[in-house]
DRENMI-781377 format. One record per residue: z, x, y of N, C-alpha, C in turn. Coordinates in steps of 0.1 Angstrom, whole numbers, plus 2048, in hexadecimal, padded with zeros to 3 digits. Layout:
BEGIN
ZXYZXYZXY ...
This chain:
BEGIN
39A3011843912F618138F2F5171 3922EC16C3922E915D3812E015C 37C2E214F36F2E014D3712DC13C 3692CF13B36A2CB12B3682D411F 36D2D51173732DD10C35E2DE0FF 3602CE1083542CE0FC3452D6103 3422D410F33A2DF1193342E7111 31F2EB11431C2F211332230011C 32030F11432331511D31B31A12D 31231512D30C31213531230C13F 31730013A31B2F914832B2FD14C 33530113E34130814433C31214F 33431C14933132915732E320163 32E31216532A30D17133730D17C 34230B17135130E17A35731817C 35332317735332F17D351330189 33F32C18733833219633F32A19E 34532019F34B3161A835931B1B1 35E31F1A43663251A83693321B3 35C3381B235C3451B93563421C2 34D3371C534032F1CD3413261D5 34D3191D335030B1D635130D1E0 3593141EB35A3121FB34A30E1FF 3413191F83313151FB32C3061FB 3303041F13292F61EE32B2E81F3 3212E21FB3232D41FF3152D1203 3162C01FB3212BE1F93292BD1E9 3312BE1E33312BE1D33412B61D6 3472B01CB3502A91C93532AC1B6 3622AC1B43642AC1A736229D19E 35E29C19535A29518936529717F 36D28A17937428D17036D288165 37128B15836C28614C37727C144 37027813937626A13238527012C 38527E12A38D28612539728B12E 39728813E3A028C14139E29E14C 38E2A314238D2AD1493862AB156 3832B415D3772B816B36D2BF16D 3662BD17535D2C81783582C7185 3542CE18E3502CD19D3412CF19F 33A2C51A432E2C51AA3252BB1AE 31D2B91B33152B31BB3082AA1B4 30D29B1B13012931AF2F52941B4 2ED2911A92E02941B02DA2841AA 2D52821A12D027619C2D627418C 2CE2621852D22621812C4264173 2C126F1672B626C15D2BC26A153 2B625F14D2BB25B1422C525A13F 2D225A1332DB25712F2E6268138 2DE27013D2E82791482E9279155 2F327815C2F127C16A2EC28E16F 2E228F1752DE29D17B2EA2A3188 2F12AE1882F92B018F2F82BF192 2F82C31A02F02D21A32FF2CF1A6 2F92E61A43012F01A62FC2FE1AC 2FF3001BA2FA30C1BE2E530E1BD 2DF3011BF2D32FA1C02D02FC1B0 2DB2FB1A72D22F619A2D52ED190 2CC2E618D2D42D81892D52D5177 2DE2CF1782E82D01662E82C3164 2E42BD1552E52AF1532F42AE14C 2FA2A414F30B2A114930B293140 30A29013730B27E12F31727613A 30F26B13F31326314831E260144 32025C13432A25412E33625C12A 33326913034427012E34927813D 34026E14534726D14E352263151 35E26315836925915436024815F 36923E15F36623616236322F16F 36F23817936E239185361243188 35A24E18135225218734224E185 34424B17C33823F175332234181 33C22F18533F22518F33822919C 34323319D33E23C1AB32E23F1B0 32A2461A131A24519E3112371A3 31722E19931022319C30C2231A9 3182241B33182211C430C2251C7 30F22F1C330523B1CC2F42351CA 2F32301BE2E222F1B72E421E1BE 2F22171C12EC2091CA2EB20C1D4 2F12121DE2EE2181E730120E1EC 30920D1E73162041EC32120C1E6 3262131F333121B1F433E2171F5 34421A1EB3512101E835A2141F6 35D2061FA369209206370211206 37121620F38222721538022E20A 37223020237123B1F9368247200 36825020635D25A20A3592651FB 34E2691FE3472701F634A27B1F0 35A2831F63622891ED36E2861E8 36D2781E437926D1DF3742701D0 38026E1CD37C26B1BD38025D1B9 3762531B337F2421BA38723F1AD 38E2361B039A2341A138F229197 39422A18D38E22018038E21318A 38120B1813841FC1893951F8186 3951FB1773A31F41743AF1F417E 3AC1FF1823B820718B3B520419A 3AB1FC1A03A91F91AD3AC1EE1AF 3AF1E61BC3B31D91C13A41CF1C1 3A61C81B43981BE1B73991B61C2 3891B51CD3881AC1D738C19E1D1 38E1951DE38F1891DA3831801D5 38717C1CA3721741C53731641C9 36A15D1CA36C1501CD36B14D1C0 3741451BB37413D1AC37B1471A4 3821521A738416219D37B15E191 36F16619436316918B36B172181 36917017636E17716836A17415B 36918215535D183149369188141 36C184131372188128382189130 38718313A39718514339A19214A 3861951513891A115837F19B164 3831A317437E19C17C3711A2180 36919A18435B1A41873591A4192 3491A819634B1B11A533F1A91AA 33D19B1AF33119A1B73291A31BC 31F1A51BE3151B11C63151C11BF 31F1BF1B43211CE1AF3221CE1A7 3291DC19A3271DA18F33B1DB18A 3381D917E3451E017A3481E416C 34F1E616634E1EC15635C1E214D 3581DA1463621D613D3661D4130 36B1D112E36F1D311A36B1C3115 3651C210F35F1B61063621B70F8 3681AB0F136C1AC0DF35E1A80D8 35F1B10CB3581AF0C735B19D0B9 3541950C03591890B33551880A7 3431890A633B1870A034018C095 34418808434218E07A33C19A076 32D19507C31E19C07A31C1A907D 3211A70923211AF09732B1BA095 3381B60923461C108B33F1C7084 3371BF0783341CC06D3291D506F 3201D20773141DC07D3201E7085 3271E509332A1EE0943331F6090 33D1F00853441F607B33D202073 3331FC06E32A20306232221406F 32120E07D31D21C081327225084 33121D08B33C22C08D34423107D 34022807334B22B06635922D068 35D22106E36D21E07437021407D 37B20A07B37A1FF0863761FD094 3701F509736F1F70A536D1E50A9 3751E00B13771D30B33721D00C3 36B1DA0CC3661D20DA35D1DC0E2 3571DE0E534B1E40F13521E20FC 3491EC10534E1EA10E33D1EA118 3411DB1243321D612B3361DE13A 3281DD13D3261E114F3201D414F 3281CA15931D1C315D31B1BF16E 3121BE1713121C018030E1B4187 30E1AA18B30D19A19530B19A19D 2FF1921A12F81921B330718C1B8 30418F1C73101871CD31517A1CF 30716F1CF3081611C930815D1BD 3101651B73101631A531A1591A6 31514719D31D13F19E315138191 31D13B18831B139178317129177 32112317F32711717831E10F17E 31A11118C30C10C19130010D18F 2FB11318B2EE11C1882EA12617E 2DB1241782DF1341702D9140177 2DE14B1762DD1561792D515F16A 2C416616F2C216F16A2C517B162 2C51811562CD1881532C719714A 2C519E14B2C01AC14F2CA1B2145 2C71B513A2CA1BD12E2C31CC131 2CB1D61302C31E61322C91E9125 2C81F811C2C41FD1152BE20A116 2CA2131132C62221152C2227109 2B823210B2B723B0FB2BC23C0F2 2B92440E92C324B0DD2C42590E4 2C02610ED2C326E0ED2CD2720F4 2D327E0F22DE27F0FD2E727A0FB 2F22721032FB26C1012F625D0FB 2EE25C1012EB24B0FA2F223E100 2F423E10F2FA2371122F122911D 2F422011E2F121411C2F621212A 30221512E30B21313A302219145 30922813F2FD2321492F223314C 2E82291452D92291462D921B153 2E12161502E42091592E420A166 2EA21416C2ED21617C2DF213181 2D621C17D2C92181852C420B186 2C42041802C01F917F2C81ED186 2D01EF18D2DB1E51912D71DF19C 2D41EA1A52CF1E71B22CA1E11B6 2B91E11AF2B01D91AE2AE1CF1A6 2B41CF19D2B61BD19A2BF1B619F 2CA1BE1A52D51B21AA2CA1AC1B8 2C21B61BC2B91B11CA2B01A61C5 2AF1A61B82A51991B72AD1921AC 2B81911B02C41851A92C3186199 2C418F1962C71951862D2198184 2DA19317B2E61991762E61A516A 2E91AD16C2E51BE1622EF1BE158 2F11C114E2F71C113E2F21CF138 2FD1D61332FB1E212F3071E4125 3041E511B3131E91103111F3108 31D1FC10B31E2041003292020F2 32A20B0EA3362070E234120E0E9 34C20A0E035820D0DF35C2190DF 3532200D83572310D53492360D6 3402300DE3362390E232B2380DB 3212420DC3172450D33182450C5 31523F0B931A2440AC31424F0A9 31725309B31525E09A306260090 3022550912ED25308D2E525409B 2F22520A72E62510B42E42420B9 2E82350AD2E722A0AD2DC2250AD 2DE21909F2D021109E2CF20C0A4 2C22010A52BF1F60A82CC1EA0AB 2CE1E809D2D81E20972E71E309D 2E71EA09F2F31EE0A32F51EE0B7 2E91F10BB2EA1EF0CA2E81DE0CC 2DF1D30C02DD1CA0C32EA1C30C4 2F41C70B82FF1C20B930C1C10C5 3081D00CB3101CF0D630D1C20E0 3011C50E62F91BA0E92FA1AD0EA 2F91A50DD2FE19D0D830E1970DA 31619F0DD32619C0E032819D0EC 31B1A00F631A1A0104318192101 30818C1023091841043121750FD 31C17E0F43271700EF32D1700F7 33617F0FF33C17910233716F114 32F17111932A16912032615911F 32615911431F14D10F33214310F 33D14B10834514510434D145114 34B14C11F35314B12C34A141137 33A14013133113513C32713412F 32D12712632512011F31411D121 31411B12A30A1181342FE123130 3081311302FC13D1342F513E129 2F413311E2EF1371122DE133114 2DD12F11F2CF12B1222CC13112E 2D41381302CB14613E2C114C13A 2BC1511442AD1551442B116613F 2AA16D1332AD17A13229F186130 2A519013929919B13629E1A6132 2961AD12829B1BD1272971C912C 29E1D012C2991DF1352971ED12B 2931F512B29520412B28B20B130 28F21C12E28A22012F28722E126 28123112827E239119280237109 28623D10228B2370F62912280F7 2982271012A221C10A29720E108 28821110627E20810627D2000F5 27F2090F12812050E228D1FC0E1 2962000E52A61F20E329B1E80E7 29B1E90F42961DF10028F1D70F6 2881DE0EE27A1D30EA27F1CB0DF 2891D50D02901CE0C82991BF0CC 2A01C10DA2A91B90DD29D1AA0E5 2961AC0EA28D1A60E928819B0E0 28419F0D727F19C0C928B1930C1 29C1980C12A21940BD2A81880C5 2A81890D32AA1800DE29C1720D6 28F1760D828516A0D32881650C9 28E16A0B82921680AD2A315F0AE 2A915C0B72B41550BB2B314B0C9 2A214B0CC29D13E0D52A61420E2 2A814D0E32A814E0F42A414A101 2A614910A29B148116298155118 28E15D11428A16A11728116711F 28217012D27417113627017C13C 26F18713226C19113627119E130 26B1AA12C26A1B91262651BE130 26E1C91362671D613D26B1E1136 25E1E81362601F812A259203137 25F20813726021914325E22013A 25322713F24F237139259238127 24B23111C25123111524623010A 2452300FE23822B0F924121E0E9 24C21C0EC2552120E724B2050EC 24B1F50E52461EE0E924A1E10D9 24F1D50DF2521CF0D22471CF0C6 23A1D40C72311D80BD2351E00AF 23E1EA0B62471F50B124D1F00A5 24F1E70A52561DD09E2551D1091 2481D30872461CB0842491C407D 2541C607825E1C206E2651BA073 26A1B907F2701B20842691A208D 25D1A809425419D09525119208C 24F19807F24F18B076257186076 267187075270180073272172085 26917A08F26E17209926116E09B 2631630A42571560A524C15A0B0 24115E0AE23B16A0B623215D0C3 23714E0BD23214A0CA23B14B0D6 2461490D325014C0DE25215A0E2 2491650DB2461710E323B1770EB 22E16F0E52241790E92211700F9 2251670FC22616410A23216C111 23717211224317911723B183120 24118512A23819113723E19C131 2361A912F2381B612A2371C0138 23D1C613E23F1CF14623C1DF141 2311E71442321F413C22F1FD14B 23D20314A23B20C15723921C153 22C22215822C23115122623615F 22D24515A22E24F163224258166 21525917120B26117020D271168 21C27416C22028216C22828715C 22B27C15623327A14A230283140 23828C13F23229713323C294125 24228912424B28011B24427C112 23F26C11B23726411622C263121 22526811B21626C12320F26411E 1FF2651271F625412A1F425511E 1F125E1131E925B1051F22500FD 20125410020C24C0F720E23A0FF 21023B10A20F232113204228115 1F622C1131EC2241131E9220103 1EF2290F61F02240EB1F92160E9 2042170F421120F0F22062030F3 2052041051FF1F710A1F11F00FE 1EA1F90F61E01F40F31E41EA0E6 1F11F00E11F51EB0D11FA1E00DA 1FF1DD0E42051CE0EA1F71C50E8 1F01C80EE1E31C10F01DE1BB0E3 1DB1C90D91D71C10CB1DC1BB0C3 1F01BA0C31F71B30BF1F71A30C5 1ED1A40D01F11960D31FA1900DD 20019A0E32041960F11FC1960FC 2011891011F818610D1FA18B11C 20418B11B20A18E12A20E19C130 2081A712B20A1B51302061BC13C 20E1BF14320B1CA1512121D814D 2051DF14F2011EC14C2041F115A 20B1F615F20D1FD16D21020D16D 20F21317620F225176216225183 21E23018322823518F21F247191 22424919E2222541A122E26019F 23126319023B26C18C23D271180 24B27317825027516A254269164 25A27415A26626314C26C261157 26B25916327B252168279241169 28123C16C27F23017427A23117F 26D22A183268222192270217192 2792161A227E20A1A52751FF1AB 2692051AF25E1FA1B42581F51A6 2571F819D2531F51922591EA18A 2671EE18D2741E51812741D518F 26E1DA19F2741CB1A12671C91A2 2561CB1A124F1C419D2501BE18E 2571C21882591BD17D2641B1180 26B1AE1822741A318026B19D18B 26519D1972621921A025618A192 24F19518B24818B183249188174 25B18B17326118316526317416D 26A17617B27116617D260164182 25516318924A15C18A24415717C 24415B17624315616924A14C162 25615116526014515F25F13A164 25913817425812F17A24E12617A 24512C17523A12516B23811E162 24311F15A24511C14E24F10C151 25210C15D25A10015D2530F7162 
């Protein structure tokens, strides 16, 4: 069994014990990485920007994003609960690239790659923007010309008819930093309440600051071009942002920069976080705070959260309040830092009731 080069030694001694152990264990399946290497063991969940994966009852976090792309995928299944066809659970499933796309009505396609009604998928997007080239230029300090999107489509996703809701997530800075991988969770439950999910990472990953603002807005930003330039249309879809944890901070910037470019924004959800577009004041002046402080604020925190705990969390929600937003729900889960999925789809049942208000 071969095990990534870059590996704490911690988690190499996990292929040892595997080695001497594996007949024991089930169920566990190998994991390949972006690199080509492997490792053997058993998903558990998904926190933050890692997947948790036991071994011999102990569990090891891995950066989602260097897992290769078929396994990423694979993940996703698991947290929608949609098991890729004639794949079982000690399959290792091939890249989308490399699988036979279903037939789509209309062949749905984003940037000349085909998408997956009801599911997700991962694709390469160019970067066009001037603006955006040089933000992400300036973080890797070396060319880099396209991102790559997860985006996921209820099953009646029909652009050209209708607009479809659109669910921007946003992972941390810690860890791997990934945007994709933070995404799985959230897929489920917005494709259930007809949300389309948007997650982009870069080209070559995390830079090497961890990545600004600026620099995640831009990826961002060439999501929604390229959307805009494949369904014209989508430039007036309804959009909300997500994170969680640090992931709450993008969420709120992108936000802000969404109102500052007359968006349809309808909606911020912040999970266990004490991030909050307040955070931000420099940026609030520049955007039009009446087209923000009516916007529904979602703040989901954790009774149990030894992260961002009530003192930081009830600070967040209170600086919303005195800044002048009107529309805040303060809600508590019975847990840690994670996502509540009853939380994220009370939240979108009352971004679109709101929206609907408004018409």
């Amino acid at each position: 069994m071969k095990f990534p080069s870059h590996l704490p030694l911690w988690q190499i001694g996990i292929g040892f014990f595997l080695l001497a152990f594996g007949c024991e264990m089930a169920p566990a399946r190998v994991w390949r990485t972006v690199t080509g290497q492997s490792f053997e063991a058993e998903f558990v969940h998904v926190e933050g920007a890692n997947g948790i994966f036991r071994v011999k009852e102990k569990n090891y976090p891995y950066p989602l994003n260097r897992l290769s792309i078929g396994d990423r995928l694979f993940i996703g299944r698991i947290l929608n609960q949609q098991p890729a066809p004639g794949t079982t659970a000690t399959e290792t499933p091939q890249p989308a690239s490399a699988r036979q796309s279903p037939p789509v009505a209309g062949g749905l396609e984003l940037a000349g790659q085909r998408l997956n009604p009801g599911g997700e998928v991962e694709i390469e997007i160019p970067l066009t923007d001037p603006a955006d080239v040089r933000e992400v230029n300036k973080a890797y300090g070396k060319p880099s010309d396209e991102a790559r999107l997860l985006i996921a489509v209820p099953t009646d996703f029909a652009p050209s008819a209708r607009p479809c809701p659109l669910l921007i997530v946003s992972a941390t800075a810690d860890g791997a930093s990934s945007s994709i991988g933070a995404a799985h969770q959230f897929v489920h439950g917005a494709l259930a309440k007809g949300f389309a999910v948007l997650a982009v990472d870069g080209q070559f990953g995390k830079p090497p600051d961890g990545g600004s603002v600026d620099f995640r807005w831009a990826l961002v930003s060439a999501a929604l071009d390229a959307l805009d330039q494949q369904w014209p249309q989508a430039k007036g879809w309804p959009i909300a942002t997500a994170g969680v944890s640090g992931g709450a901070g993008y969420a709120s910037h992108h936000a802000i920069k969404l109102a500052e470019e007359q968006a349809n924004l309808i909606g911020i959800f912040l999970a266990v976080s004490s991030w909050n577009p307040a955070r931000f004041p420099g940026e609030l002046q520049k955007a039009p705070f009446s087209a923000l402080r009516d916007v529904p604020i979602f703040l989901s925190a954790g009774e149990s959260d030894q992260r961002s705990t009530k003192a930081l969390t009830d600070k967040s929600h209170q600086s919303l309040v005195e800044k002048g937003f009107t529309k805040v729900r303060f809600e508590h889960f019975a847990g840690g830092n994670r996502l509540d999925q009853a939380h994220l789809e009370a939240a979108l049942d009352w971004f679109l009731a709101e929206m609907r208000k408004r018409r």
